[in-house]
N, C-alpha and C positions, 0 to 999 in steps of 0.2 A: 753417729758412732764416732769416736775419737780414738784415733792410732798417733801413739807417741812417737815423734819422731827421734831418730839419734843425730847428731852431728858429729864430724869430725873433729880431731885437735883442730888440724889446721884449718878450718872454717870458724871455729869459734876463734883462734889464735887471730886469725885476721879482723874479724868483726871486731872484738874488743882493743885490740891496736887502733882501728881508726876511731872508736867510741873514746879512748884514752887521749886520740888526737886533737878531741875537741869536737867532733862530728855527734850528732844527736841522734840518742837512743832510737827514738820513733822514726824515723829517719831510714836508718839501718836496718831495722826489725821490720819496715815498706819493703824497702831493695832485699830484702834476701826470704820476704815469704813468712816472717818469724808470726810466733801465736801473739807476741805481744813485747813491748818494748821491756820490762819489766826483765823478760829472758837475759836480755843485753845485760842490764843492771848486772842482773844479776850473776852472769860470767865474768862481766867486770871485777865484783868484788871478791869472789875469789880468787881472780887473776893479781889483785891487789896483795891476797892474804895470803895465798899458797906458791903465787911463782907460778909459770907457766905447766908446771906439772900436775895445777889443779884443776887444767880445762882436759888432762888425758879422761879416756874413758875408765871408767872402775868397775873391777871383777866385779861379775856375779856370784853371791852365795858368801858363803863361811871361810875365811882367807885360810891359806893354807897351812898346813903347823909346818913349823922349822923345823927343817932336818936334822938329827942328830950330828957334832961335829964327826967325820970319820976316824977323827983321832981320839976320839974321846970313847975307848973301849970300856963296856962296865969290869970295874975291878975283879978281879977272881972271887973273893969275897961274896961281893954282889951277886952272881951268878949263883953261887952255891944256894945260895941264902933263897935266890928264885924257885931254885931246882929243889930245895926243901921243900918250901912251901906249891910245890905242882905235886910232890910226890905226898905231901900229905893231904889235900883235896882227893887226890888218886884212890889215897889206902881211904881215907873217910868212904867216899864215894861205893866203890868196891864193897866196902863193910858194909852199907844199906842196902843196896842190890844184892848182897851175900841174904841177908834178912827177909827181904823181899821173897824170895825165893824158898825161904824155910817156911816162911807162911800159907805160900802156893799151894806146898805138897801136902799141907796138914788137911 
């Protein structure tokens, strides 16, 4: 059975510091347990590409939507224009269910 391990920043930060030093992959991925030297590599080259902010861990799922600015109120306009269109879904709505109900009693 095989369970993925996680590692930390700072465990990966260290490991590929001394792989950057000059010290070898297989080497490294002996001393610290790794599945395979290959892992090193390859936190190396993201550490290459992205900066030290590529060995953080990354959320799980569907990231999260930007909040609205708080200064950024919808216009008055805007709102009206919402508020029509709820109030007309409402009156449709209303008027089928009105319908619904003449049909019931026949």
């Amino acid at each position: 059975m095989s369970t993925k391990r996680s590692f930390s920043f700072e465990f990966k930060l260290s490991v590929v510091e001394r792989f950057v030093a000059g010290e070898p992959a297989a080497e490294l991925a002996a001393e610290h347990g790794l599945s395979s030297p290959s892992l090193v590599k390859t936190w190396a080259r993201t550490y290459r590409r992205e900066g030290e902010d590529g060995l953080r861990p990354k959320r799980k799922g569907r990231p999260p939507k930007p909040p609205d600015s708080p200064g950024e109120q919808p216009s008055e306009l805007e709102q009206l224009r919402r508020e029509n269109d709820r109030l007309r879904a409402e009156v449709a709505y209303l008027g089928k269910l009105r319908a619904l109900r003449g049909q019931q009693r026949r």
